[in-house]
Structure formats: C-alpha cells, structure tokens
C-alpha positions in Angstrom: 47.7 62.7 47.9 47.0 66.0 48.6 44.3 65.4 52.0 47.3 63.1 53.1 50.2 65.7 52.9 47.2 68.1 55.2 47.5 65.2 57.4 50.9 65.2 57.5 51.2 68.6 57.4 48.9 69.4 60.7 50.3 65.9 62.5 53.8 66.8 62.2 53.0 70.6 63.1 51.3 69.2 66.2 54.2 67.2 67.2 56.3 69.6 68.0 54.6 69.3 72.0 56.5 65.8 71.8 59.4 68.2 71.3 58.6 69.8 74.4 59.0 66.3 76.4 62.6 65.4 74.6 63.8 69.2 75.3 63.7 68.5 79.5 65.1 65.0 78.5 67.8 66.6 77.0 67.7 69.9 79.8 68.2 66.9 82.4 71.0 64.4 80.8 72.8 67.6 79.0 73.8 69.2 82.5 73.6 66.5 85.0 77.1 65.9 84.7 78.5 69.1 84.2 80.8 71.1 87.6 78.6 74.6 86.9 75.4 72.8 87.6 76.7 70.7 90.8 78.6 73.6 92.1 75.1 76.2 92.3 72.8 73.1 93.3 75.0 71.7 96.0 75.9 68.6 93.7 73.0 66.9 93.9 73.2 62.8 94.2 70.3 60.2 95.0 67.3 60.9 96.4 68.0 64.8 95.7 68.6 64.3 92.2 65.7 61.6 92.1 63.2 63.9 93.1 64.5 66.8 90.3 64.3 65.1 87.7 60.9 63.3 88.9 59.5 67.0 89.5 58.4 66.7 86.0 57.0 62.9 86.0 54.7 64.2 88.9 53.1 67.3 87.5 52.5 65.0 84.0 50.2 62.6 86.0 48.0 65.2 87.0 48.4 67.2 83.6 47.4 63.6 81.6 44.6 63.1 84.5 42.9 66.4 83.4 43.5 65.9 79.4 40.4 64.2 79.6 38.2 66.9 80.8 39.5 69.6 79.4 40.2 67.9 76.1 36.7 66.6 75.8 35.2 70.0 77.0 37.6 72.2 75.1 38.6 70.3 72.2 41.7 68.5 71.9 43.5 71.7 69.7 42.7 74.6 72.7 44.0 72.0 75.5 46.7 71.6 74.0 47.2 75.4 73.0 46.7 75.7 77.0 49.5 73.3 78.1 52.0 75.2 75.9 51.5 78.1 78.1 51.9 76.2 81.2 55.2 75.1 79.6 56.9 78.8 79.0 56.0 79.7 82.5 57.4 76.2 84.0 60.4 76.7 81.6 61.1 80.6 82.9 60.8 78.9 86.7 63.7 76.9 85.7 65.9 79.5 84.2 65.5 82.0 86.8 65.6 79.3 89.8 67.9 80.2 92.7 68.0 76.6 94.3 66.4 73.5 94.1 62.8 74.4 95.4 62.6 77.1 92.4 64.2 74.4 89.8 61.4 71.5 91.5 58.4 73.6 91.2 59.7 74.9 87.4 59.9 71.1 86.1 56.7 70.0 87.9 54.9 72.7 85.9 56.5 72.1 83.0 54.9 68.8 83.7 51.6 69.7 83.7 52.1 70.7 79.8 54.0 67.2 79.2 51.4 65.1 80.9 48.7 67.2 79.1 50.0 67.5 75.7 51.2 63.8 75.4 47.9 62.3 76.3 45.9 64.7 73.6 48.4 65.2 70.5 48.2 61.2 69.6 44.5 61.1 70.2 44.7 64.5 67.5 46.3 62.8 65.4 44.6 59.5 65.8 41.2 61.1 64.9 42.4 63.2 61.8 44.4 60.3 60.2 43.3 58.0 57.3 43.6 54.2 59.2 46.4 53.1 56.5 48.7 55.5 57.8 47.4 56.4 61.6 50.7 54.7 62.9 53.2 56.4 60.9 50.9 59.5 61.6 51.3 58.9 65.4 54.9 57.9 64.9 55.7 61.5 64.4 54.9 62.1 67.9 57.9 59.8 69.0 60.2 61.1 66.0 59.8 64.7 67.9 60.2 63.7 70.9 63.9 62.4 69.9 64.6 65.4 67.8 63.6 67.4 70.8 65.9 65.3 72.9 68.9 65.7 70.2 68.8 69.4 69.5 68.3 70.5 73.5 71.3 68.0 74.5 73.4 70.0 72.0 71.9 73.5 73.3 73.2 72.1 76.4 76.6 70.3 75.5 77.6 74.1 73.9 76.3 76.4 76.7 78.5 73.7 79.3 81.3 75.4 78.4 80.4 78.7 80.0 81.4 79.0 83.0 79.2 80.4 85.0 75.5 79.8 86.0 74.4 80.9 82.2 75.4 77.3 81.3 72.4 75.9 82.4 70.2 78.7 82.4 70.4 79.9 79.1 69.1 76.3 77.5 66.6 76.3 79.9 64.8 79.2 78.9 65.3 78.1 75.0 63.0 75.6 76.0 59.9 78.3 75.6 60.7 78.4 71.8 58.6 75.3 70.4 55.7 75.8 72.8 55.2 79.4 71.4 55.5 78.5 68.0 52.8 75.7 68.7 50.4 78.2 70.4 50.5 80.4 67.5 50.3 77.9 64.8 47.3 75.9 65.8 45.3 78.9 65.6 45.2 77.8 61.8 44.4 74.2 62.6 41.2 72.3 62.2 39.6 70.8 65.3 39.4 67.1 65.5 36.4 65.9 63.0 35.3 62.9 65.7 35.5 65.7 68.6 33.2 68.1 66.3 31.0 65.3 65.7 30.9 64.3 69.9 29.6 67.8 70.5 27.5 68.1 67.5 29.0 70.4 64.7 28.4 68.4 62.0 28.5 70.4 59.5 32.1 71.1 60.2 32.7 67.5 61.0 31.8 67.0 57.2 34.1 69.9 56.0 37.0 68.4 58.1 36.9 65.2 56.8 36.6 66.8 53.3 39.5 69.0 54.2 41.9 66.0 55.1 40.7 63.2 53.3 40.3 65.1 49.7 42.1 67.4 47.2 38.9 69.6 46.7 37.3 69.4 49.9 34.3 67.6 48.2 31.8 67.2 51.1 29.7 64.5 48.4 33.2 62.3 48.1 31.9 58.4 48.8 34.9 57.7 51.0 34.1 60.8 53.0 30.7 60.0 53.4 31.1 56.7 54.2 34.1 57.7 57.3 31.6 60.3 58.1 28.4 58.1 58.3 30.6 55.4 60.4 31.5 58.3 62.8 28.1 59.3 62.9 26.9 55.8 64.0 29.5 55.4 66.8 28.3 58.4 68.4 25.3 57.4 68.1 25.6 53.9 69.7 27.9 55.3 72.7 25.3 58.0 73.1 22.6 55.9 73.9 24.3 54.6 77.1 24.1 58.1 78.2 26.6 60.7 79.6 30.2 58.6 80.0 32.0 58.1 83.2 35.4 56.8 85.0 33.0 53.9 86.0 32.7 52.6 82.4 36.2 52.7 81.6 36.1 49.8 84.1 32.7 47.8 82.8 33.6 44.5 80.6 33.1 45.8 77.9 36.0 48.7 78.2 38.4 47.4 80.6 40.4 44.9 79.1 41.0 47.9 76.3 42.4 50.2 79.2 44.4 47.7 80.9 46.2 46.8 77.7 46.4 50.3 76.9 47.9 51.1 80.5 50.5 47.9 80.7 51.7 49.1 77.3 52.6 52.6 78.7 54.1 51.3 81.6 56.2 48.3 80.3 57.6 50.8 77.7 59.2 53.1 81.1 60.2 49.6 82.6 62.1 48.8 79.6 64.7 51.0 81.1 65.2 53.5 77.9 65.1 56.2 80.9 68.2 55.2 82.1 69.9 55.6 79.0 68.4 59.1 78.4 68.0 60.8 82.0 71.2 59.4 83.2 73.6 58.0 80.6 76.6 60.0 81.5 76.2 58.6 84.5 76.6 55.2 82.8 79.4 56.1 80.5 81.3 57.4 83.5 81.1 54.6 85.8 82.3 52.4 82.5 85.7 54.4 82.5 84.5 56.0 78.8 86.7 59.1 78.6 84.7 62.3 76.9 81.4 61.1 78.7 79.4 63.5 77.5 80.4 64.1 74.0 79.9 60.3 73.5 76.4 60.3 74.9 75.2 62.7 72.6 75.5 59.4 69.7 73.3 58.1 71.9 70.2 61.0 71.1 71.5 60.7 67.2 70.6 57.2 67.6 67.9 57.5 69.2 66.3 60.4 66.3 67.6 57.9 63.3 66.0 54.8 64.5 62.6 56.4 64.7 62.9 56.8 60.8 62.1 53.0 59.5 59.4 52.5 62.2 57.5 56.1 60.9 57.9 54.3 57.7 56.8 50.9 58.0 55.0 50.7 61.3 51.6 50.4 59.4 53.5 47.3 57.1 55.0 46.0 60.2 52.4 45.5 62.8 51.8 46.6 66.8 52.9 42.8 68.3 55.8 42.3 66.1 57.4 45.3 66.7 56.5 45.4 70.4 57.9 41.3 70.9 61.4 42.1 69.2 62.1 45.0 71.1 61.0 43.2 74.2 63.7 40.7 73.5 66.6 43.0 71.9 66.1 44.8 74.6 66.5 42.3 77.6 69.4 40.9 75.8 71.4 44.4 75.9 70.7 45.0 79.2 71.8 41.7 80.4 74.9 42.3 79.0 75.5 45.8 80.3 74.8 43.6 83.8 77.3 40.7 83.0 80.0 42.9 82.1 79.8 45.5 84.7 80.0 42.5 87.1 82.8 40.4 85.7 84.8 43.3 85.1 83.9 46.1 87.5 84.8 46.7 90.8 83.9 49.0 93.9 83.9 52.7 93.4 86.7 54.4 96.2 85.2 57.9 95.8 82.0 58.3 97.6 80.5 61.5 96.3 79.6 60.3 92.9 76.6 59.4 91.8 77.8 55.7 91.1 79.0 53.1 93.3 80.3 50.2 90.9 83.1 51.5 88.2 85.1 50.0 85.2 88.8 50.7 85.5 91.5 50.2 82.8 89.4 48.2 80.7 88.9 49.9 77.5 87.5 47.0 75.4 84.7 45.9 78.2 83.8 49.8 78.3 83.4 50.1 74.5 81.7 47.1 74.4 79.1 48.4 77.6 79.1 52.0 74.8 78.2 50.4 72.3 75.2 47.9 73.8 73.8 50.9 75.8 73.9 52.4 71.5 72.2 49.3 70.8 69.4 49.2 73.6 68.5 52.9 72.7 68.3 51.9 69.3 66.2 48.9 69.7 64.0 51.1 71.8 63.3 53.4 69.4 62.5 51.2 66.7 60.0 49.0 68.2 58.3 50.1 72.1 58.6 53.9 71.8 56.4 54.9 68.8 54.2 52.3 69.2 53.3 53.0 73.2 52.1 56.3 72.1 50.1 54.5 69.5 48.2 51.8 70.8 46.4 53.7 73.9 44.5 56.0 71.1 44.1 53.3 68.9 41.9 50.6 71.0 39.8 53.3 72.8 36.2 54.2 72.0 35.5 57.4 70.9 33.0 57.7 73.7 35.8 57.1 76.6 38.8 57.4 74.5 39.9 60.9 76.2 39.0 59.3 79.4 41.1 56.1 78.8 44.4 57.3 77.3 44.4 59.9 80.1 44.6 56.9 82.7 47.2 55.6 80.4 49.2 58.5 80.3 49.3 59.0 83.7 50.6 55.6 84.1 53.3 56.0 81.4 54.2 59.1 83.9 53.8 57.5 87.3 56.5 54.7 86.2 58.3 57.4 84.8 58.5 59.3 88.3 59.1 55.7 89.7 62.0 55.3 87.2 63.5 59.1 87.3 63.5 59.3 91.4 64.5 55.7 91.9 67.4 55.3 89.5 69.8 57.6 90.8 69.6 55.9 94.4 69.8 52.3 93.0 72.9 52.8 91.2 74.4 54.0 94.5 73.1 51.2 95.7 72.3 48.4 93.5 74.3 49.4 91.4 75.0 46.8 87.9 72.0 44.6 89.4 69.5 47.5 88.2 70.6 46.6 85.1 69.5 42.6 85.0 66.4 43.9 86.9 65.6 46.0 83.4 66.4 42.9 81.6 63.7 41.1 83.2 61.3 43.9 83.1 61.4 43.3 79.4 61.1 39.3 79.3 57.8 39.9 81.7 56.9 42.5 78.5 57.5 39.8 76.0 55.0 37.5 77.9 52.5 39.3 78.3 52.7 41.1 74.9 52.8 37.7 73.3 49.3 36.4 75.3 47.3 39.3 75.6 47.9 42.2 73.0 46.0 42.0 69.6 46.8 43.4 66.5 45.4 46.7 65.5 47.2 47.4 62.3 45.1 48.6 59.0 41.6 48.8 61.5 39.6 52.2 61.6 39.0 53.6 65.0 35.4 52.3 64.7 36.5 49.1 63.8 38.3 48.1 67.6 34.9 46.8 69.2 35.3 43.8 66.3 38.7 43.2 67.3 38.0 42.9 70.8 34.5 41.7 70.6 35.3 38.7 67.9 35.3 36.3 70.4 38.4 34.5 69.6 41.7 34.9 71.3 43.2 38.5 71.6 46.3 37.1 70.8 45.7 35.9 67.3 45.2 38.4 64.8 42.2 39.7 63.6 42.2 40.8 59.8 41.9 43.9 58.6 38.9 44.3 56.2 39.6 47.0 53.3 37.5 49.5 51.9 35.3 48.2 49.4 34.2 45.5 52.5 33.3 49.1 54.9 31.4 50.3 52.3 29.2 47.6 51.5 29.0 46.9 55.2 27.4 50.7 55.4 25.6 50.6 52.4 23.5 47.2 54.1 23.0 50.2 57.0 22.2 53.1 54.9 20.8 53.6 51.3 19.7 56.7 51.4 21.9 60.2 50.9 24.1 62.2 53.2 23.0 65.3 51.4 25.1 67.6 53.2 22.6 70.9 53.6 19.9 67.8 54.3 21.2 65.8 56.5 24.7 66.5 58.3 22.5 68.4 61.5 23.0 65.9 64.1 23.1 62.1 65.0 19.5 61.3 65.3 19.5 62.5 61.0 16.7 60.0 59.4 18.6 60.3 56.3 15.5 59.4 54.7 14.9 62.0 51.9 17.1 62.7 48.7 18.3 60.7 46.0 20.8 57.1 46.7 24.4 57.8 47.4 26.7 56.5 44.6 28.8 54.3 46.1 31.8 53.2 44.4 32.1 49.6 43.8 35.8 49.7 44.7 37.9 52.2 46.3 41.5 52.0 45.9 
C-alpha cells in the first residue's frame, strides 16, 4: 500500500500542469461574456475571437511536437519543469496585454507549456504506475484539468464584478500560481524508471522501481525484479533496431498504434465538449437562460464531479466501453440541443452578438437546452476525456512512445485550434446546425471505436506488442494475463539472479553469475 500512495502521491502532484490547461479554459469561458473585457478589446466576435482563444491551441502543437525531444533527451520531469516556466511568462503576457496582439502572443506561449506538459505528464505517470491502476493513475490528469477549469472560472466570475480592466487581469496573472508550485516541487521527484533505464542508469532504475512499487524500497523484491527485468528486455529488443526515428512511427509494425492513438485525441475535440467549456455562455445566452454566467459555472462543477467514478473504476470498467457510451450519450444530447434550438428558436435581430439563432420566451425549451448541455458535459467527462489522455501512452513502445504521443498530442491540439477559431464564426453562421454536426462527429466516433480500438485494460506497458501483434481482430478483446502468468513467462527467460551490485549495469547484463532468484509461486 505504501509504493501505491508514492504513486499516487507523485501522479497527483504532477497533475497539477493539467491544472494549468483547465485554468485558460476557465481564463477564456469566465470573461468572454463579461462588458469590461469587450469594452478594452473592442468586443471581439468571430474570426477575432476565433483566433484568441486558438492562440493557445497553436503554440500547444508545437509545444507537444518538441515533448518528444526534449522529453527523451531531458527526461520527462525537467521538460516538464521547463514548460512551467514558459507558462508564468505566457501568463504575465496576458495580464499586462494592452490589446489583442499582446493577449494572442501571451496565450500562444502559454501554449507551448500546455502542448508540452500534456503530452509528457501521462507518459510520467504511465511509466511510474503499477498496470492495475495506470488508468486511474492517468485519470488524475483529467480530474486536474476540471478542477483547474472550476476554481479559475470562479477566480473569474468574482473579479467580473470589478469594474475596471483589473477584472480580467488579475485572474490572469493568478494563473502563474500552480506552475510555480510544480517547478519547485518536482525538484523532489524521481525521474521516470523506463526513461532511467532508456539512457542507462540502472542502478537508479532499480531504486525507482523499489521506491514506488515497495514499502522498504527492497531492490531484491520478486515483483520488482521481475517489472525490472521486463523493462530491461524491451530496451533491449527496441535497441537492437538502432537509434529510433519519425520514420518508424510509420513502419507496420507502429503505425496502426499511432493512428489509433491520434483518432482518439482527435475524436475526443470533435465530440464538441469545447463548445460547452470555451463558449457556453454563449450557449446559455442565445437559449434566453437569465444569469448566464452564474449558471455555467454548474456546468465546470459537473464537469470536476463526473471525473470521480471514472478515476475510480476506469481500470474495472475498460478503454472501449467507456469510450462507445460516451460516443452515444453524447450524440444523443447534442442532437437534442440541435432539435430544440430549431423547433423553437428563431432569428437573432441584434447583429453584434456573438450568436445568430436565439430562444425567446420559452423557459421550459431553455431549461431543457441547460440541462442537456449539463448532461453532455457530464457524459464527457465520464467516458472520452480521461481516457483520451490514457490510451496514447498506453499502446506506445517505450522505444517511440515520446515520439508517438507527441504526434498525438499535437493532433488533440490542432482539432482543438480547428474547434476554438471555428466555433465562434459557425454559430454566427451556422448557427443550431453546428450542433447536429457534433452529434454526428460522435456517431462517426462510435464506429470506428467499435471496429478498430482494442482493449488495453489490466496489460503492462510491455505487454501492448501481444495485444496488437495476436493476430486476431483488434476489436475483440485480448485478455489480460496476471502476475503469477509474467513471472513464469520470465522465469522460462531468465533463471539466474538480478543481484543488484552484479548485474543492474546495463542492458547487455549476462545475468549469468550469482545464486537463482526466488520467485514467488503466486503474487497477489
């Protein structure tokens, strides 16, 4: 119990850069709609608003392309001490901006840190969790990400009722506060034990593993030897291709694992969860809900308490379960929000608003579009959102695995710049179409979810070339094998100890000298 509450300790410390993203969620939806903000940035609608809020989608493409260097190079722990600096200086942009250039170059900054940070915290956590609990582990990503998103919308809902520029400015450089408790704090933080291992410090691969995984930091512990030893022989294989490239993220063997990887990311922005958080005041407003504002904050409580169950049980649960009946729920809300906007709603007279099509004395088809945009939000973050961040880290090799779930980040934040520029202008123009158009974004998910995702629940990270490999169909799932099945499988390979002053020098160890390891005939 104890190496799991390190793990849960470090996993939910390192979280808080999920924080980071939900705080300029919450920056953006918190003051869209307020008169202090529209009056000092010319009220900004469409395209000019588009390309605010997807200042910060564009700088996290570039910031999740170069995760993969830098967090290979560097280690996954200093990258990610070096996007929380880009954050405080992106966030001080935005607080001290005097028009729109200023506030565009602040977020795209602040970008960098998102796009970095969210590709290499749920590879971190990937690689220091236990497999029985790596979802729940990487859950915690999601479940700051919604806190983030809560607390800043608040910062922001208070501070509106300032009247002067301060309103906006003052949450804005709040913002800094996470990121500079995170750079400090992971100064006391191991490195990842599979990143030791890739550069070869095994000796404090071993110590790691011992750290996390036991309540004495026994180094000679059977089920640290044997996670060890089945670390040891993946870098090992992936090593004897040679150096790794971009090129062999697109070979047989790894593409299919980096497509599903970067379909996941993007179907979970084209479920449409951005236009409930970026711009749901705009929603509630065109529905005729009085108190906008005040009402959209349920939506961010919602959104934090949802992510609760799926920390718990995403590991009982299962990836394609979850990931079909959100899919589902999801298209069914927003096809309602659709239906009744157009049954209902009618042409909007006043032209400089950020919405075209509007709901007028109809208070029972406006609580009903309030309480399916609650429901949609909900859905979403009890099925796609935790698990999207999950499944990229998961089905990677070790050797490419920075590599890969950069790509896939970058293509969570390219349809998220899509999404943030392009919604404001289609619900000018569009308007209650966009939202049948997110309904059948998530039917396409379901499809494709249901045919080509396989199940990855209760596998080790070493483990993903058997469920890809098998042979059979992707879509059928592949059984998990437990612990007592690893270790014999390893003992067939190895009989020989993992004497620690011996033997834990590099890879190419014979492991030939010393006495038999005792391996436990069953590990619970």
């Amino acid at each position: 119990m104890a190496g799991f509450l390190n793990v849960y300790t470090i996993s939910l410390f390192v979280a808080l850069a999920g924080a980071l993203f939900g705080f300029d969620i919450g920056s953006v939806s918190g003051v869209v709609g307020t008169n202090q903000y529209k009056t000092f940035y010319g009220n900004p609608l469409g395209t000019t608003q588009g390309i605010i809020t997807g200042a910060m989608a564009i700088g996290s493409v570039f910031g999740a392309l170069s995760s993969s260097f830098l967090g290979d190079r560097y280690s996954r722990k200093l990258s990610i001490q070096a996007g929380t600096i880009l954050w405080c200086i992106g966030a001080s942009l935005q607080a001290a901006s005097t028009g729109i250039p200023m506030l565009i170059a602040g977020r795209a900054i602040s970008g960098l840190c998102i796009g970095l940070t969210s590709a290499l915290v749920p590879i971190y956590q990937s690689e220091i969790a236990p497999r029985k609990i790596r979802g729940r582990i990487i859950a915690f990503q999601f479940v700051a990400i919604t806190v983030g998103i809560m607390v800043q919308y608040f910062i922001q809902y208070g501070c509106s009722f300032i009247n002067s520029d301060a309103s906006f400015r003052i949450p804005w450089a709040v913002q800094s506060t996470p990121s500079v408790i995170l750079f400090i704090g992971l100064f006391w933080f191991p490195y990842s034990p599979r990143w030791l291992a890739s550069v070869d410090r095994w000796d404090e691969a071993l110590r790691v593993l011992a750290f996390l995984r036991t309540s004495n930091k026994d180094t000679n512990d059977p089920r640290v030897l044997a996670e060890y030893r089945e670390i040891e022989e993946q870098v090992r294989s992936e090593r004897e291709g040679g150096p790794s490239t971009y090129r062999e993220l697109f070979s047989k063997k790894i593409r299919k694992r980096l497509f599903l990887s970067m379909a996941v990311q993007v179907w979970s922005q084209l479920a449409g969860m951005n236009v409930m958080m970026y711009y749901t005041v705009y929603l509630l407003q065109s529905a005729g809900i009085a108190h906008a504002r005040l009402l959209a904050a349920i939506n961010y409580i919602i959104n934090f308490i949802m992510t609760i169950p799926c920390v718990l049980w995403t590991d009982r649960w299962g990836r394609r379960p979850s990931l079909l009946v959100g899919s589902l729920f999801m298209a069914l809300w927003f096809f309602l929000i659709g239906g009744l906007l157009v049954r209902y709603g009618q042409p909007n007279p006043v032209t400089n608003q950020p919405y075209t099509w509007i709901l007028v004395n109809t208070p029972a088809v406006s609580g009903a579009v309030l309480a399916f945009s609650y429901c949609a939000v909900g859905t979403f973050a009890l099925t796609w959102a935790p698990i999207s961040w999950l499944y990229p880290t998961e089905v990677a090799p070790v050797r490419v695995r920075a590599k890969s779930v950069a790509l896939a980040t970058a293509s969570n934040w390219a349809a998220n710049f899509a999404l943030g520029f392009g919604v404001p202008p289609l619900m000018r123009s569009i308007s209650w179409r966009m939202y049948f158009l997110f309904g059948g974004f998530n039917l396409a998910a379901f499809i494709h979810v249901l045919c080509a995702l396989p199940e990855t629940k209760l596998r080790t990270l070493e483990e993903m070339d058997e469920i890809f490999e098998h042979g059979g169909p992707l879509w059928k799932t592949f059984a998990a094998k437990g612990d007592t099945d690893r270790l014999d499988r390893l003992k067939e390979k190895d009989h020989v100890s993992l004497q620690k002053e011996e033997d834990h020098v590099s890879p190419e160890s014979s492991h030939s000298s010393g006495s038999a390891t005792a391996w436990p005939e069953d590990v619970p």
